[in-house]
N, C-alpha and C positions, 0 to 999 in steps of 0.2 A: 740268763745269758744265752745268746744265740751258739748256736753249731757251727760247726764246720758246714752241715751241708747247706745252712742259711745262706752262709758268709757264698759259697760257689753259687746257689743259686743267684740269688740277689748277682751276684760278678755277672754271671750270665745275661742277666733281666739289663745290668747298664749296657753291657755290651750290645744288645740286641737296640735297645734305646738309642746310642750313640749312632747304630748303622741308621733307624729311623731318622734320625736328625739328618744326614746327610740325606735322605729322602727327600724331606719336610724340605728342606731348604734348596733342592732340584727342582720341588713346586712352586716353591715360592717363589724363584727368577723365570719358571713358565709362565707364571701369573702375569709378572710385571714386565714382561719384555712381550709377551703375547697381550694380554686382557687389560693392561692398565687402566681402561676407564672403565671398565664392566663394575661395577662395585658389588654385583651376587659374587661373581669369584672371589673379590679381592677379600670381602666378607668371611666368605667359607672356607679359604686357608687361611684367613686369622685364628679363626673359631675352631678350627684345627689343630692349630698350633697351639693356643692354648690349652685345649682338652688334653694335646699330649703330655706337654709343662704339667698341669695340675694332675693327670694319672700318675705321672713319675713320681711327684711329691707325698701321693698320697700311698704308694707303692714303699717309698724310703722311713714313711712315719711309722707303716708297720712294722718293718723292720728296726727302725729306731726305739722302738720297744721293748726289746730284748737286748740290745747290744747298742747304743748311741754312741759309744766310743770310734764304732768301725764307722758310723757314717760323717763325726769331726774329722777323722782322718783315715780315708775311705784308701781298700787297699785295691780298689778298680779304678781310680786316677793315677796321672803319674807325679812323680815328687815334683815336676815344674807346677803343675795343676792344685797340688796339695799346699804349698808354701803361699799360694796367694786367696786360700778356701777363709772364709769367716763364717762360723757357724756350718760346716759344711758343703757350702753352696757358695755363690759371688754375692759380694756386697752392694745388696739394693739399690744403693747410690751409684756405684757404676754404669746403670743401664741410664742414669739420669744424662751422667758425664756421657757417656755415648751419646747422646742426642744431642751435645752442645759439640761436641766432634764434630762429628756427620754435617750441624748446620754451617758450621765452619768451612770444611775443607769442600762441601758441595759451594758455598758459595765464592768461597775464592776458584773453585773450576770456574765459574760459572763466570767471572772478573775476568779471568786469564781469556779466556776463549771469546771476550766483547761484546758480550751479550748486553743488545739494546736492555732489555728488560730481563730483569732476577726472576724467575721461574718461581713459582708460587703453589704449584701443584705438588713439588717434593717435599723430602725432607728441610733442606734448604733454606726452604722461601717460608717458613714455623713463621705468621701472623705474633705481631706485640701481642696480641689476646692470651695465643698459644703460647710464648713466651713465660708470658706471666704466670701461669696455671702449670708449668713446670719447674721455674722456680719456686711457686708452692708448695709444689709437691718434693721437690726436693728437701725444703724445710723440714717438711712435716717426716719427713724421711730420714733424716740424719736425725732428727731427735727420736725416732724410736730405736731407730742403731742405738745409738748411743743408751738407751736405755738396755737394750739388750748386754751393752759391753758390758755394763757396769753390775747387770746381775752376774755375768758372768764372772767378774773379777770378786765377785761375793762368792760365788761358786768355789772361785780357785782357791781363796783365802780360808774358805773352812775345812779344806784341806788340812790345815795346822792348828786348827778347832777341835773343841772334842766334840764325836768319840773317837776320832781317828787316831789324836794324838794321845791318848789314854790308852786305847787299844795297843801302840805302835808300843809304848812304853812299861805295858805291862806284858809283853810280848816274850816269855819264856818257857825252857821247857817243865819248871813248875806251874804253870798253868793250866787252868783246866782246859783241853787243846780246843775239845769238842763245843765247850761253851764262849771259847774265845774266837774260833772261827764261824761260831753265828751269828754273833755280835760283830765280826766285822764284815757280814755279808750281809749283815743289816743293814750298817753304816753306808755298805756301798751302791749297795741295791738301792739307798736314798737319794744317793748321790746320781746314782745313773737317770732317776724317774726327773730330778731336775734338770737335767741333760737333755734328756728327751723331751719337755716341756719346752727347753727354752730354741729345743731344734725346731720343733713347730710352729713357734712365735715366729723365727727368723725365715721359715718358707714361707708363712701365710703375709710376712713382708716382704718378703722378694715376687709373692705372688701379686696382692693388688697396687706394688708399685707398677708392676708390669701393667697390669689391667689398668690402670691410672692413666699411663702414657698412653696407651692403647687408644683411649676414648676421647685423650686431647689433640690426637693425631686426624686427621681425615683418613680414609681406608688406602690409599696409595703410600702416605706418609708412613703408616703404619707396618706397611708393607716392606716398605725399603728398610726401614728400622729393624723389623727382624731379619731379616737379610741377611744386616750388617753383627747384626747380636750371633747370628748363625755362623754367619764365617768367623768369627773373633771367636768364638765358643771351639768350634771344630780344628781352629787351627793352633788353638794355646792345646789340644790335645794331642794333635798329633806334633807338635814341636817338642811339647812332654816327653811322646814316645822317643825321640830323636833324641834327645838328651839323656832318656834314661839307659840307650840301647848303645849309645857312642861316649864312651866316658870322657873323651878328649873334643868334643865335638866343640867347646870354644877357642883349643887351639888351633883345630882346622878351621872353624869363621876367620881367626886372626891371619892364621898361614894365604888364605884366601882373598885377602883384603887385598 
């Protein structure tokens, strides 16, 4: 079981992370508003951005070793952030729906404002090629979720499996105490290493669905796509903190309307 000072550190390492992000993603609109056709730049805060995604991930799996309960429901997000977590982390599929977003509302601007020709170098202007190679990816994506759910829901149900439920029930004070809470830290300590398994499964999917897009993008496309993942990311956190910090904060939205 992790510590107390795990649990602070690890708060710390996201916090520091979080400020990163808002870094990463300072470069990223230098990038693309200065260098949009350089493609070394546009390359190197890809390759950036990734390495930092994948050190983070692989920072949480340590930790998810001792204690995968705190990283299901992490006490360094806020409860807005926590209520839409699957596995931890956002659901793979999301970043997919992000990029039918993105080609959507880029190209209706792009309608409104009369443009002879649909731009083709954004996100926007995704070739039928590209198209199709993300709807595959999407396939192939929702059915590894969905395999993940479904261990999980195996997970939750052995909960009322034995030996949990044999433990629970033979659970008195004639019991041998000391043989009955190692048997059920057995039981849990089982429990948790499958927890920890299946958090891994679901980063190293959230990881090359990312990497997937990544490669069917062109490097500008790609560019703008983190961006947009970066500001959606940074601002479902701090609207987090706003709601966890204003307890009334949707009767002033409402009073404000």
């Amino acid at each position: 079981m992790a510590s107390s000072s795990d649990q602070v550190q690890f708060r710390e390492y996201y916090q520091n992370w979080m400020i990163e992000q808002q870094q990463l993603l300072e470069e990223l609109l230098q990038v693309h508003n200065q260098n949009p056709n350089d493609e070394q730049d546009l390359f190197c805060i890809i390759e950036k951005l990734i390495k930092h995604f994948q050190d983070y991930t692989n920072r949480r799996a340590q930790h998810a070793v001792n204690e995968p309960s705190s990283v299901f429901l992490p006490t360094w997000c806020t409860s807005t952030e926590n209520s839409y977590l699957w596995f931890g982390g956002c659901r793979p599929s999301l970043l997919i729906q992000l990029v039918y977003t993105l080609c959507g509302s880029q190209l209706e601007s792009q309608l409104t404002e009369n443009l002879q020709e649909v731009r083709t170098d954004n996100i926007g202007g995704l070739s039928a090629d590209q198209l199709s190679l993300v709807s595959e990816l999407q396939c192939r994506t929702t059915t590894e979720e969905e395999r993940l759910s479904t261990n999980m829901v195996s997970l939750q149900e052995n909960i009322a499996d034995c030996p949990l439920t044999r433990l629970a029930n033979n659970n008195s004070v004639d019991s041998d105490a000391e043989s009955h809470i190692g048997q059920v830290k057995q039981a849990l300590d089982s429990h948790s290493k499958d927890l920890s398994s299946m958090l891994i499964d679901s980063d190293k999917l959230r990881m090359n669905t990312l990497k997937e897009l990544i490669g069917i993008f062109t490097p500008l496309q790609a560019v703008e796509f983190l961006i947009a993942g970066k500001k959606l990311h940074l601002c479902m956190h701090q609207w987090g903190q706003l709601r966890d910090h204003i307890p009334n904060m949707e009767e002033h939205d409402r009073e404000g309307m």
